[in-house]
C-alpha positions in Angstrom: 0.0 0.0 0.0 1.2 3.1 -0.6 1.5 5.3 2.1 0.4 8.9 1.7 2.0 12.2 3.3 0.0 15.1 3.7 2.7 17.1 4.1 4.0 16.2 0.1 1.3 18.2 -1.7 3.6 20.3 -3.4 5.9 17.1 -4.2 2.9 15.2 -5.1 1.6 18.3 -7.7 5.1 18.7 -9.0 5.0 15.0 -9.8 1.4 15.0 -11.4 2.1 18.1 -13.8 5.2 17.2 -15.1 4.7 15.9 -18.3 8.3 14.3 -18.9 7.8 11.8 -15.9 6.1 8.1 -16.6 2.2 8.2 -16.5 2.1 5.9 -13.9 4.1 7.8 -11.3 1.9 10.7 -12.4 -1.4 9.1 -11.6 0.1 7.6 -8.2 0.7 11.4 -7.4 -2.6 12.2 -8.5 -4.8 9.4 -6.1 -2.0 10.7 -3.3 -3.7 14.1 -3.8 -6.7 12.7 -4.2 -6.6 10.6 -0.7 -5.0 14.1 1.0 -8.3 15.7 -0.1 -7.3 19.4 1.3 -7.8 22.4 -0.3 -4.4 22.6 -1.5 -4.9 19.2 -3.0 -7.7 20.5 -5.1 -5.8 23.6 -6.4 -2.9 20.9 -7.7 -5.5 19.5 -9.5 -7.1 21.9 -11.1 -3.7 23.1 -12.0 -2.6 19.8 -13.4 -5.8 20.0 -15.9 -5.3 23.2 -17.4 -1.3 22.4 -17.6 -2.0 18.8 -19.4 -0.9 19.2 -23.0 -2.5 16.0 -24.4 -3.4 12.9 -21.5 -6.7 12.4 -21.6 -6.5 9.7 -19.0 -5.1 12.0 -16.5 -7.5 15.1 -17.3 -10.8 12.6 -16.8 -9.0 11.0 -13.6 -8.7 14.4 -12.0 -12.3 15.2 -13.0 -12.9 11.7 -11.4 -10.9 12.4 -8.2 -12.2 15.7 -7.5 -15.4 14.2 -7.6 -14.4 12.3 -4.8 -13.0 15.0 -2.8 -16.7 17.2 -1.3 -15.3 17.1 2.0 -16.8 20.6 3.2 -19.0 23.6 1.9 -15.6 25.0 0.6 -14.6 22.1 -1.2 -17.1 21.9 -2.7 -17.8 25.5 -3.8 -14.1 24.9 -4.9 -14.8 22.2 -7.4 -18.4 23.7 -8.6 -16.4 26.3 -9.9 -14.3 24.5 -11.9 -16.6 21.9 -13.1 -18.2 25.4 -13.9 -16.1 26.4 -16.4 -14.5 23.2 -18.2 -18.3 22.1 -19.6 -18.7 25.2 -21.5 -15.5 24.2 -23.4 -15.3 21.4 -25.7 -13.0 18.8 -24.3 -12.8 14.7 -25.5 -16.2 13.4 -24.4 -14.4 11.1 -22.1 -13.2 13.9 -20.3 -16.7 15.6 -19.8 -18.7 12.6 -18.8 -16.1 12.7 -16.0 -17.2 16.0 -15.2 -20.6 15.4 -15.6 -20.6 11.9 -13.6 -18.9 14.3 -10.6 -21.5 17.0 -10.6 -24.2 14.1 -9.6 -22.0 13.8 -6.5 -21.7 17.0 -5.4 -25.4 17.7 -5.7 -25.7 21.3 -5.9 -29.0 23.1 -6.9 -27.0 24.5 -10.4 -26.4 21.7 -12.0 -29.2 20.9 -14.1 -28.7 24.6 -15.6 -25.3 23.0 -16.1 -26.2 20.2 -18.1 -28.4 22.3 -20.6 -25.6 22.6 -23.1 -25.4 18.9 -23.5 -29.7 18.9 -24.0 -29.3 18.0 -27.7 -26.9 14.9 -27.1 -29.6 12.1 -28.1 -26.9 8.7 -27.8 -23.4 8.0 -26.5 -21.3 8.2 -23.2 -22.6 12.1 -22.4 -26.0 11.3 -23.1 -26.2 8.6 -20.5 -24.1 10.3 -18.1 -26.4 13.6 -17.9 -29.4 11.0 -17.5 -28.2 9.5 -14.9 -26.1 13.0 -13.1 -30.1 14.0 -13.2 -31.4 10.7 -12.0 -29.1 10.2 -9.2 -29.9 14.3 -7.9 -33.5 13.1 -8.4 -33.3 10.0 -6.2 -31.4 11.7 -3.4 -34.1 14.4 -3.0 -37.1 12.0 -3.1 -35.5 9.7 -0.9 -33.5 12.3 1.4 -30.1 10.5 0.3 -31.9 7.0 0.8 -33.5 7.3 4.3 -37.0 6.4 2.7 -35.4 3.1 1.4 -33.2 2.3 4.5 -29.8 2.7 2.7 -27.0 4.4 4.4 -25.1 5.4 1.9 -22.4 5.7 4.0 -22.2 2.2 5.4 -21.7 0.4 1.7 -18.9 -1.8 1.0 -16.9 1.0 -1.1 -16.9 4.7 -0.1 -16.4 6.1 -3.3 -19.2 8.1 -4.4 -21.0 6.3 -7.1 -23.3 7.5 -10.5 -26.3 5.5 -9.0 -27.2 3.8 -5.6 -27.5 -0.2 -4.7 -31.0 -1.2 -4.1 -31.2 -2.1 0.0 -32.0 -6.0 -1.5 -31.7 -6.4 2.8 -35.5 -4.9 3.0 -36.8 -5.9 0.1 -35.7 -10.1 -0.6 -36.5 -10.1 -4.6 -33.4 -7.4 -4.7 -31.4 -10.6 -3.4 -31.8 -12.7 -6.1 -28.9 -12.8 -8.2 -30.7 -13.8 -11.7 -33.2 -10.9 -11.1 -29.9 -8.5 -10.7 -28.5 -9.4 -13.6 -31.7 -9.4 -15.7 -32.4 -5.8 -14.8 -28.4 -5.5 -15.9 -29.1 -6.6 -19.2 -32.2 -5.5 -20.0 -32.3 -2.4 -21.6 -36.0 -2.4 -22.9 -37.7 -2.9 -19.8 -35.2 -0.8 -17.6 -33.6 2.6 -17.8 -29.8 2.6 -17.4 -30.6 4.5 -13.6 -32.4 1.1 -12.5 -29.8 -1.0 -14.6 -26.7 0.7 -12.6 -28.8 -0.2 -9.5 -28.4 -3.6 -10.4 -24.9 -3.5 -10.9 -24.4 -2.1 -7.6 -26.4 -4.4 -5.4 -24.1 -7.2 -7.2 -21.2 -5.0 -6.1 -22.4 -4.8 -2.7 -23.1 -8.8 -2.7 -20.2 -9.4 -3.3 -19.9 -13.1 -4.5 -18.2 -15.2 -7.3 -21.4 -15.5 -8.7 -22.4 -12.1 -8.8 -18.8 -11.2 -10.2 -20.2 -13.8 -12.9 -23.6 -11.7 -13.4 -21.8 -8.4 -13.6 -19.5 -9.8 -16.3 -22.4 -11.1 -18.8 -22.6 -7.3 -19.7 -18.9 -8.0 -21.3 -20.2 -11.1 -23.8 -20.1 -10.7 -27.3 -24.3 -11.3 -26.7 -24.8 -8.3 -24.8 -22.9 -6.3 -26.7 -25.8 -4.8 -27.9 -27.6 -4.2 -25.2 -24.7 -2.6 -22.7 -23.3 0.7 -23.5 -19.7 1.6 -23.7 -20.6 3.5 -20.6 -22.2 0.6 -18.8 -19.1 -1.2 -19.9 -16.4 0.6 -18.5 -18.2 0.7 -15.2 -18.8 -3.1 -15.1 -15.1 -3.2 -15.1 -14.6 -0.3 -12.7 -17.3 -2.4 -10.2 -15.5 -5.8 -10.9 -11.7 -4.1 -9.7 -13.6 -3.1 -6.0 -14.9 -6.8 -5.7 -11.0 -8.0 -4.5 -12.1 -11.2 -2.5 -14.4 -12.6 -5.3 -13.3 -11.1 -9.1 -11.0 -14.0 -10.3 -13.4 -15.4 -12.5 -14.0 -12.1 -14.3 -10.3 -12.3 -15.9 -11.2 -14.7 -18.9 -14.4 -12.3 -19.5 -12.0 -9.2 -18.8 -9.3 -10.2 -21.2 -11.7 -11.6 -24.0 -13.0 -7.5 -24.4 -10.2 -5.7 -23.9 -8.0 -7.5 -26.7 -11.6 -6.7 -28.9 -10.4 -3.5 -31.3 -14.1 -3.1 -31.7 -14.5 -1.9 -28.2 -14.3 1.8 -27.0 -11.3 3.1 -25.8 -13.6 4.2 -22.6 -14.0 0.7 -22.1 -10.6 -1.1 -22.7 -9.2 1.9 -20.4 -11.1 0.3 -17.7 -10.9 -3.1 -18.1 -7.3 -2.5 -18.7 -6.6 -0.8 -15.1 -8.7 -3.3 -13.6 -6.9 -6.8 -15.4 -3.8 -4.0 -13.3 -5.2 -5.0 -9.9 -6.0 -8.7 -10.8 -3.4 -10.8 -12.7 0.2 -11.1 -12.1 1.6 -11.8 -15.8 2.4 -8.4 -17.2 2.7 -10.2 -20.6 -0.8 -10.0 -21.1 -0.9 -6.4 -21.2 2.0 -5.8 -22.5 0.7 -5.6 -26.7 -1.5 -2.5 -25.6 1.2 -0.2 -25.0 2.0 -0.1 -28.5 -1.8 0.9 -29.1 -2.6 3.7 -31.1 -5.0 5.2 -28.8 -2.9 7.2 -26.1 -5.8 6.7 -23.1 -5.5 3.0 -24.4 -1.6 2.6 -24.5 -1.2 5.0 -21.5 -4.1 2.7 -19.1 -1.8 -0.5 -20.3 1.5 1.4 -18.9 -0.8 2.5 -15.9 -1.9 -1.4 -15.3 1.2 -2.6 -15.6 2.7 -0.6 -13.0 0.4 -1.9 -10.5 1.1 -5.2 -11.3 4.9 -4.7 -10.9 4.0 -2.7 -7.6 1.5 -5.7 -6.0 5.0 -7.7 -7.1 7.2 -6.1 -5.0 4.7 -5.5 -2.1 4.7 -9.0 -2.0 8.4 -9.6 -2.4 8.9 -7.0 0.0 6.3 -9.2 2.6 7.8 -12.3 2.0 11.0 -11.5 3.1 10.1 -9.7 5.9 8.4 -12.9 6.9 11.2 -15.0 6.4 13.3 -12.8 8.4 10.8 -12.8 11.5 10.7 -16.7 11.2 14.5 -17.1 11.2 14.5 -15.8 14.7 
């Protein structure tokens, strides 16, 4: 685990912005500013965007981070601001839906004004994103953050801040039932993508081989149809926070990312989460050559934390093996 130093912002920021230094060195500085969270932090970040020459991965994973970081009132008002001006400039979409997915999160009165630019977006990754930013505001004032359903948002398995809640399948039994999860999950006639993320993150919360299983049936040549690139990338976002039980999504995981058909929103994030699962590099290794730079850049990202879980456990080992010998 890496540990984190609040008092490194500066070395962190000078890490992040410098564009000569290895991606993945500058993303660790970025989640190290992310997990700071102070107001300082924030400023680094917004720095780092406007300073970024061409990384699309690291300009949507500080929209993603600071989405994650509404600590207080002046955080907040902070990051608004921001958020503020970037969507009235026209940035890779992959880079706004970020933007988009964080304004949902930090809930504030505006946003709908906000998303009127994007009003004539009738498909793709923005499209959905505003429709759920507006579903997930929606929910949270009908259901006073999820006190009329019982959820604590607070108390789920992950803290992140997520584009939809779980449904509490602890009050109400059918919400349980794995084959009914993953029908909603698939079913995109019957559902709206709001009720079909719900389902993705009651199997999150779940928490079992098989619902690993259910989650990756959005990721079969099948389904391809019916899943969006945007429901895609977060099946494999949801999969990488499942540590105890996502083994048996690799073979699914692998199988899409080596598809050229698929978006580069969605190899991207199957890429970094194949990073936190397997141990041979090798199989990684052809996509840093890819032509797309948020594709080649998330397969230099990936395989950095595969070397890094390598030498954590290295490091472990031998730290054991010295406590035995005496």
């Amino acid at each position: 685990m890496i540990i984190i130093d609040h008092s490194k912002v500066p070395e962190y920021a000078e890490t992040l912005i410098d564009n000569t230094r290895r991606i993945p060195d500058r993303v660790n500085s970025l989640f190290c500013l992310r997990t700071v969270a102070s107001i300082d932090a924030i400023d680094a970040l917004i720095k780092a965007f406007y300073n970024e020459p061409k990384s699309d991965l690291l300009r949507h994973e500080i929209c993603y981070c600071l989405g994650q970081m509404d600590k207080s009132p002046e955080h907040i008002a902070k990051i608004q601001a921001f958020f503020d001006k970037i969507l009235l400039e026209d940035y890779p979409q992959i880079v706004l839906h970020e933007a988009v997915e964080a304004l949902g999160n930090l809930n504030q009165e505006n946003t709908f004004k906000l998303l009127e630019r994007f009003n004539q977006e009738r498909d793709g990754i923005l499209y959905e994103t505003c429709f759920l930013t507006k579903k997930l505001i929606e929910w949270k004032k009908e259901t006073e953050n999820g006190k009329s359903e019982g959820l604590n948002l607070s108390k789920l398995r992950c803290s992140t801040n997520d584009p939809a809640p779980p449904f509490n399948y602890k009050r109400r039994p059918e919400y349980a039932n794995i084959p009914f999860l993953q029908q909603i999950l698939l079913d995109n006639e019957k559902y709206d993508l709001f009720e079909r993320y719900r389902a993705l993150f009651t199997l999150r919360e779940i928490n079992t081989e098989e619902a690993a299983i259910a989650i990756c049936q959005c990721m079969t040549p099948e389904n391809s149809k019916t899943c969006s690139d945007l429901l895609k990338h977060e099946v494999a976002f949801v999969l990488a926070q499942m540590e105890e039980v996502f083994m048996p999504a690799v073979p699914y995981l692998l199988e899409c990312v080596r598809n050229p058909a698929e978006a580069p929103i969605v190899r991207h994030e199957v890429l970094i989460c194949l990073g936190e699962m397997i141990e041979d590099k090798a199989l990684l290794e052809p996509f840093l050559s890819n032509e797309d730079l948020i594709v080649s850049q998330s397969a230099e990202s990936a395989i950095n934390l595969i070397e890094y879980r390598a030498k954590c456990a290295e490091q472990e080992a031998l730290g054991g093996a010295g406590a035995s010998k005496e």
